[in-house]
C-alpha positions in Angstrom: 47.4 3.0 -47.2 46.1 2.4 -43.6 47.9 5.3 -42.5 46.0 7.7 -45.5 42.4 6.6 -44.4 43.7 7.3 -40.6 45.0 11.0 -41.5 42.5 11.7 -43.6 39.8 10.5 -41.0 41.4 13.1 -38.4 41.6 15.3 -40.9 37.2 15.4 -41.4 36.9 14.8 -37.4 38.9 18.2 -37.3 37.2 20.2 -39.5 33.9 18.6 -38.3 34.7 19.8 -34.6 35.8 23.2 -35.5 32.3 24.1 -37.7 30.7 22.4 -34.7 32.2 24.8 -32.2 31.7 27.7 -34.4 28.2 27.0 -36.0 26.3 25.1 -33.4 27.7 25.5 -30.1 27.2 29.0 -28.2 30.0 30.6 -27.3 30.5 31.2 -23.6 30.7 34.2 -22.7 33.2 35.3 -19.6 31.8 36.1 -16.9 32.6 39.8 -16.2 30.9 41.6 -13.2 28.4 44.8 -14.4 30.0 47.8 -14.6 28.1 50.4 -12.5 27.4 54.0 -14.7 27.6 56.3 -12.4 24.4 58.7 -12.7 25.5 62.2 -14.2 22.3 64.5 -13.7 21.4 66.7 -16.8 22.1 70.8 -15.4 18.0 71.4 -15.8 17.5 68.4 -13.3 19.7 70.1 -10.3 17.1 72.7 -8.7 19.5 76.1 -8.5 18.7 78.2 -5.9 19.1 81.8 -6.2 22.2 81.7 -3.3 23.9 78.8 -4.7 26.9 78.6 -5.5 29.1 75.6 -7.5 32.0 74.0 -5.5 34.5 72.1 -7.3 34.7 69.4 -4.6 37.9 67.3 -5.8 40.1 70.5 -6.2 38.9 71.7 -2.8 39.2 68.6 -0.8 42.8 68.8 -1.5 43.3 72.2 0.4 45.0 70.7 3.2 48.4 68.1 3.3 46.1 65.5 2.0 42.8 64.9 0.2 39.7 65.2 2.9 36.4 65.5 2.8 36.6 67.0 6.8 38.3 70.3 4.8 35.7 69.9 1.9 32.9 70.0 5.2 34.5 72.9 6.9 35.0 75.2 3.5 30.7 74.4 3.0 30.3 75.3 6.1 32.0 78.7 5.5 30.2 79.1 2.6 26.7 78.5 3.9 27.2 80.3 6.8 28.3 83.4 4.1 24.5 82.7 2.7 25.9 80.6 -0.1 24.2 77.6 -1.3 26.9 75.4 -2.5 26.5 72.7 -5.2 29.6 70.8 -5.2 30.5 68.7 -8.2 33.0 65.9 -8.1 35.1 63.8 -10.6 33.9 60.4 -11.0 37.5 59.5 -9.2 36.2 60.7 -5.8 36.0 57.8 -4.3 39.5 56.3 -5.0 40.9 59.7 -4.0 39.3 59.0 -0.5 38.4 55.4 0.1 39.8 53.3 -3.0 36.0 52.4 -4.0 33.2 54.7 -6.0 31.1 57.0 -4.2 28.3 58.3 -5.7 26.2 61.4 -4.3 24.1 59.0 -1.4 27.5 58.5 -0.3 28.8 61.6 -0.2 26.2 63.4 1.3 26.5 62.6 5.1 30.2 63.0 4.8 29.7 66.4 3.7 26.5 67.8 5.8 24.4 68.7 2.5 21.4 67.2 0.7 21.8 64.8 -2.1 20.4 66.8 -4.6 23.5 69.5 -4.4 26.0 67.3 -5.4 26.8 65.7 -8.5 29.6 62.9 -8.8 30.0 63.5 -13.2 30.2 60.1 -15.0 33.4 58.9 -15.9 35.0 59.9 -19.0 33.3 63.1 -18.2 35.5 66.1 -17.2 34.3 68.2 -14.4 35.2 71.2 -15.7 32.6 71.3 -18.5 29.7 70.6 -16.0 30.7 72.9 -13.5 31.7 75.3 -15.9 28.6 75.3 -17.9 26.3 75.4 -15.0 28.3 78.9 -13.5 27.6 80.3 -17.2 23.8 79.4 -17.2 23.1 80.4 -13.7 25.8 83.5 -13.4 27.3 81.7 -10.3 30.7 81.9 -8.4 32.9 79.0 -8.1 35.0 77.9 -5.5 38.4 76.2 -6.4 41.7 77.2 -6.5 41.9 75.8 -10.7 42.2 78.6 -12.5 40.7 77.0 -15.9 42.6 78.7 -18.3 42.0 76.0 -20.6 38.2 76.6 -20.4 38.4 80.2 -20.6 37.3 80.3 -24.6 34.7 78.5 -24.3 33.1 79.5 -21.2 34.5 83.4 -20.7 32.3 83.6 -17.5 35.3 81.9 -15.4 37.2 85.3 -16.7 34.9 87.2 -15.1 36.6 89.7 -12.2 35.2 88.2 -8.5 33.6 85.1 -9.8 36.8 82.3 -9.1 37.2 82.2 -5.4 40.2 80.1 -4.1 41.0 79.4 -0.7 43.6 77.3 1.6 43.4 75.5 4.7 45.6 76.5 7.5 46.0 75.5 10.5 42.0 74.1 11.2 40.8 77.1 9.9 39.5 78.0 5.6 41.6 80.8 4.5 39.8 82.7 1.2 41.4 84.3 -1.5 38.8 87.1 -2.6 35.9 88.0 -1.0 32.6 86.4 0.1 30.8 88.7 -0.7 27.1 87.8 -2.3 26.7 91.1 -4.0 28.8 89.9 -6.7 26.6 87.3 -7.7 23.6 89.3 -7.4 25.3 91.8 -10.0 26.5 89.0 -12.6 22.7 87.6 -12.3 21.4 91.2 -12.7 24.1 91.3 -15.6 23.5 88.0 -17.4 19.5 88.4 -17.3 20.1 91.6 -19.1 22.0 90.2 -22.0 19.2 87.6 -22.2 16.5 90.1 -23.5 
């Protein structure tokens, strides 16, 4: 009989704990470190100038044997000195690529000899494509990268355009282009798009 009272003694202890632990204490919640969001900036907040032109930064970094952001440097500095303007946007991966940590545009920056405001490291989850894509529609700009993006073609049939993909290589220290630099090509499309408009 002893041994009834003792079991069924455990048994309301039991269910006493458990609705305890449920009802009254607060769970604990594990500790996890914040996860940093990297800053995407909406297209209206990057200032286009009328030279610029859109760089897809992690295709072209990986012009040369490996990814760098010294070939990245040397193809901007080909550009600007072309009259271009680049904007270079990056996946949010760009720091693993390169370093095995996240960069974000404050880090790129000095690494790549251009102000802060002309680059844009997209959020992750986001593809790269879209944004850079998108802002070559709205502002009838060239990009730079040797992607092709036939999968994007449908939805954003400026990257069909004749002249306004420009690829490139590096070879031996120096950028190599695959079309021409010419700015007059982007003046046109401008010229082009702005007639459409009205």
């Amino acid at each position: 009989m002893q041994d009834m009272d003792l079991i069924g003694l455990i048994s309301i202890a039991a269910v006493f704990l458990l609705l305890f632990r449920r009802f009254i204490v607060p769970k604990r919640r594990r500790r996890t470190r914040p996860q940093r969001t990297p800053y995407t900036p909406p297209r209206a907040e990057i200032e286009v100038p009328k030279d610029a032109i859109i760089v897809d930064g992690s295709n072209v970094m990986h012009w040369g044997p490996e990814p760098s952001t010294k070939i990245l440097s040397q193809v901007l500095r080909s550009l600007e000195r072309a009259g271009y303007t680049p904007i270079v946007f990056f996946d949010a991966s760009v720091g693993y690529v390169l370093d095995d940590h996240y960069y974000d545009e404050a880090k790129l920056a000095p690494l790549l000899g251009i102000p802060q405001e002309h680059i844009c490291v997209v959020s992750k989850g986001v593809v790269a494509d879209v944004s850079i894509l998108s802002m070559a529609t709205d502002h009838g700009l060239r990009v730079v990268s040797n992607d092709r993006f036939r999968d994007w073609r449908v939805q954003f049939p400026h990257a069909a355009k004749k002249g306004v993909l420009l690829g490139g290589t590096w070879r031996e220290g120096t950028v190599v282009w695959r079309g021409k630099l010419d700015r007059q090509i982007v003046r046109d499309q401008v010229e082009r798009l702005s007639e459409t408009a009205v």
